[in-house]
N, C-alpha and C positions, 0 to 999 in steps of 0.2 A: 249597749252593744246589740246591733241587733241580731234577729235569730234566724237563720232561716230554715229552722223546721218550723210546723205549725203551732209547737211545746207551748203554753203558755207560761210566760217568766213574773211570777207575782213579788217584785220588786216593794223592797222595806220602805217606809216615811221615815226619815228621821228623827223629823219631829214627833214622829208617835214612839219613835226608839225612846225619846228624850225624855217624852213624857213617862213613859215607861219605868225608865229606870228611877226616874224622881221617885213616881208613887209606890212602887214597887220595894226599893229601896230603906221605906219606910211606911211599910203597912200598915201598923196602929194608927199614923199620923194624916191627917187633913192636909193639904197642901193648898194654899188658896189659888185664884186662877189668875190673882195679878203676879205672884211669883210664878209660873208656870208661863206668861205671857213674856216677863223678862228672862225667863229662862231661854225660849224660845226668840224671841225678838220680834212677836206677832202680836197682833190687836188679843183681844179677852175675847170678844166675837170668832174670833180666828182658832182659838183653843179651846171655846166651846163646840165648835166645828169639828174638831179632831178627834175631842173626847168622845163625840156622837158618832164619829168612824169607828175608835176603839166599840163602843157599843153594839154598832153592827157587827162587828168579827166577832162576839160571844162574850167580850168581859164586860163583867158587873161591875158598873160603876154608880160608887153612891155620891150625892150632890149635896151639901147643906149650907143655905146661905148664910154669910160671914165667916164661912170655915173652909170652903175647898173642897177637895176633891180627893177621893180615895178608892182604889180598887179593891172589890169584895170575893170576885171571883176571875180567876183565867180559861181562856178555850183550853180542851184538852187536846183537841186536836191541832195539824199543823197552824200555824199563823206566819207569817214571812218576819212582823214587828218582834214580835214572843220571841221566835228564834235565835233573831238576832240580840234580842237581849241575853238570853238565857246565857250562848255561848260567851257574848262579852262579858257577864257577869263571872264566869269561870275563868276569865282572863288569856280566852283564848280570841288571837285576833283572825281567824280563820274565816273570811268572807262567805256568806251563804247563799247560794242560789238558790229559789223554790220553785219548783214546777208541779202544780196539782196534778200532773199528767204528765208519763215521758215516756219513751219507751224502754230506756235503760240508763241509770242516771252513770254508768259507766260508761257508755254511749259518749252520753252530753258531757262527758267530764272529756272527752277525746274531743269532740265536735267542741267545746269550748279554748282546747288550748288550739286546731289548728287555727281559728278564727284572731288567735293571737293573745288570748288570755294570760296571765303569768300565775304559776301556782305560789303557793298554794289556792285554794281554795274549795270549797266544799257545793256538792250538787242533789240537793235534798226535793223526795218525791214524796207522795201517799199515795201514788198506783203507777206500777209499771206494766206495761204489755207487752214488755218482751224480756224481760227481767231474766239473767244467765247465771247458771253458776261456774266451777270448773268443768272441765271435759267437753264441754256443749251444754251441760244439762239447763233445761227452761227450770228457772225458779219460779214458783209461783208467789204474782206478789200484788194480788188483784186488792187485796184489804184495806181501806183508809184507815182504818183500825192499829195501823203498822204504819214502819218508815224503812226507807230505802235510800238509801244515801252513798255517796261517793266523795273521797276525797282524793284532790290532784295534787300531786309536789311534781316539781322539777330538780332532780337531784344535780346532774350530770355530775355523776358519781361512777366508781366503779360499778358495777352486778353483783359481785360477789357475795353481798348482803340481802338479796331480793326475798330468799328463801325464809333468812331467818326476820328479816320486817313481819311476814305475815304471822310467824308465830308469838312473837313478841305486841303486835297488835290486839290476838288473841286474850294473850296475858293480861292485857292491859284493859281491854276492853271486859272483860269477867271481873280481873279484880274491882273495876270501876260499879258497875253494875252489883257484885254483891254486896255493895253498901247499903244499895235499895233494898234488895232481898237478902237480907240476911238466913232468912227459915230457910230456905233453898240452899244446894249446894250445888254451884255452876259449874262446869267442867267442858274440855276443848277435845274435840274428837280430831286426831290430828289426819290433816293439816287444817283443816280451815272450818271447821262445823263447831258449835255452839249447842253444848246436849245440858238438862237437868231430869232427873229421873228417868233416863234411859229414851229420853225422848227431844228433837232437835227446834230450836226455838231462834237461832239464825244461820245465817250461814256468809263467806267472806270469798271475799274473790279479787284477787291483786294480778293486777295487768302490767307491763309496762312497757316502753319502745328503747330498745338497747339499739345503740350504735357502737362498732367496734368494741365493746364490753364496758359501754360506758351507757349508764341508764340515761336518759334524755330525759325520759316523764315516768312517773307512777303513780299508778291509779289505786286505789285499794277499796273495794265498796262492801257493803255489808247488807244486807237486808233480815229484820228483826220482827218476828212476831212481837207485840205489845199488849194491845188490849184484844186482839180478836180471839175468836171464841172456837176453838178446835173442835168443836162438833160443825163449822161453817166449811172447814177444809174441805177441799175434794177428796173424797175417797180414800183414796190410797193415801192421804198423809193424816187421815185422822185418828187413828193409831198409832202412828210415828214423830206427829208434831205436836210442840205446846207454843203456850205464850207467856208472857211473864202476867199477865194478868192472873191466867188459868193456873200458875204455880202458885201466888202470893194471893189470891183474893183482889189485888187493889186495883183501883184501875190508874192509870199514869198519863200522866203529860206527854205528849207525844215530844214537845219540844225540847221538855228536860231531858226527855231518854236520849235524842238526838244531839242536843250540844254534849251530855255525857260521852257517847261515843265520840265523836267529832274532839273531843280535850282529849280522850286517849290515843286514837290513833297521832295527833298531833304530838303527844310523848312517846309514843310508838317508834314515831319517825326521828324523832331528836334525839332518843337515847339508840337505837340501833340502827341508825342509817348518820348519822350529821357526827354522832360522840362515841364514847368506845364504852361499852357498855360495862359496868360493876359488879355485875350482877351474871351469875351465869345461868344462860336460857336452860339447858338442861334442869338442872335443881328446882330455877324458876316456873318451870314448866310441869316437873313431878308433880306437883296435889292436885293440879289441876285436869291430867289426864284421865279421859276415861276409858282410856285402853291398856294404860300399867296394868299387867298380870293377867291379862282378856286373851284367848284364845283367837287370833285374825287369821284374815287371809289379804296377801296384799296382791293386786294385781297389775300388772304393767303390758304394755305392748310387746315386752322382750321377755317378761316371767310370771309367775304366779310360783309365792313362797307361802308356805302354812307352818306357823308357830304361836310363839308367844312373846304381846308386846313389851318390850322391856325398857323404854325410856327413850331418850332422844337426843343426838349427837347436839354436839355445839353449831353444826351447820347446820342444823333441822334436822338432819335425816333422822329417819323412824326407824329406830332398833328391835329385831325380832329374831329371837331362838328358835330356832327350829327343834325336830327331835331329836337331832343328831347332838344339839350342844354348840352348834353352831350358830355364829351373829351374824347376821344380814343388815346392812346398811339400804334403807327405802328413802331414794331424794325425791322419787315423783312413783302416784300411781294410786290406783282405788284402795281403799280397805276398807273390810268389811270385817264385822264379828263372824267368826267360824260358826257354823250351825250345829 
């Protein structure tokens, strides 16, 4: 498809997908290159050629005659082939776009469907330059170090649901994640922030175009500190921001963190938008708050209430006591810890 912004689209091999998942597949094992050559349906010339692409994009491949070929090491950073595997490997069939450069992958997730694209599908960055969150706010998401990503459904669904997708995403995407980090304890600043010790490590932004109360498209993008290193931040978010490097020690695959996200949001959407969900968000949503029992102030175009957060309605709204003993239902609007 072609593009017409200037974005560069680094479009997957297949064959290097194929190759991929052979060796990958079975890491201990050698794979020789005449299976590799009928796997593919290419000369052995043709597959030594490709392996030597694998080799310039950063994986380690070891070579020994009479025995094949096997991978020692993967980029940690994006790759278009990696991606693709990784997410197909999770068994998600969620198409992935990669642009080294964009200026908002929820941008290009919009410029993708008018150009006629069908969702799903996914719009995966390592630097944005104009990266947004809610209200206006510019994200900062200059890092290669980090991924930024968006994914697009086309529901044409009622609306009614839009609220509780992003929290339910949330969920989804934390519980996913702290399988990696277990030592850490991930928690959702509602609505849409991603905090670990008191300090924010993504952050989520769900767009979408409702015609007559009927969703047409939705967008849901996410951008995640990973590996970079929060004394690099600007100023004002170096004290505020982490990454999941800087929580765990480790450093990560950018690819895996990205099809992890990318599997979630895709149950995100199938359990609370497509099915009726089992599970109720409220409950679902208790251990992971980090505002249960916190002293806020929520602020709106029409109000600003000061209490205490007390959990979360089944349609997302933010429940807050005031000092009167009063609840307050919060369906849009800032919050912030009380000072």
């Amino acid at each position: 498809m072609n593009q017409i912004h200037d974005y560069k689209l680094i479009a997957s091999d297949p064959d290097a997908v194929a190759i991929l998942s052979k060796l990958l597949n079975n890491p201990d094992n050698f794979t020789s290159g005449s299976e590799l050559s009928s796997i593919l349906g290419v000369s052995r010339p043709a597959v030594w050629g490709k392996l030597e692409k694998l080799r310039d994009q950063g994986f380690k491949v070891e070579a020994l005659r009479n025995r094949g070929y096997r991978i020692l090491e993967k980029p940690l950073q994006h790759n278009a082939q990696l991606l693709e595997y990784e997410t197909l490997a999770k068994g998600c069939a969620i198409p992935c776009l990669y642009f080294p450069e964009i200026d908002s992958t929820n941008s290009e997730a919009e410029r993708q469907i008018s150009y006629g694209r069908k969702g799903p599908f996914a719009i995966v960055s390592s630097h944005q330059s104009k990266g947004r969150g809610r209200l206006g706010r510019d994200w900062f998401s200059a890092s290669k170090e980090n991924s930024y990503l968006s994914v697009a459904f086309e529901p044409n669904l009622p609306a009614k649901d839009l609220q509780a997708f992003t929290l339910w995403a949330g969920i989804y995407i934390c519980r996913a994640l702290q399988k990696l980090i277990p030592q850490a304890s991930l928690q959702i600043k509602w609505p849409n922030d991603l905090f670990c010790q008191g300090r924010k490590f993504a952050g989520m932004l769900t767009e979408a175009k409702i015609d007559a109360d009927c969703m047409r498209s939705l967008i849901f993008g996410i951008g995640i500190n990973i590996n970079s290193n929060p004394q690099s931040y600007p100023d004002p978010l170096k004290k505020t921001a982490t990454s999941l490097q800087a929580l765990s020690g480790t450093e990560y695959s950018l690819n895996t963190i990205t099809a992890e996200l990318i599997h979630a949001i895709e149950h995100a959407y199938e359990y609370s938008i497509l099915g009726n969900p089992g599970e109720s968000l409220a409950k679902a949503w208790s251990p992971l708050s980090s505002l249960c029992g916190q002293s806020v102030n929520a602020t709106s175009a029409q109000s600003s209430i000061r209490g205490t957060a007390c959990g979360i309605e089944e349609s997302g709204a933010l429940l807050i006591k005031d000092a009167t003993g009063a609840i307050h239902s919060i369906h849009a609007g800032d919050v912030q810890l009380s000072k």
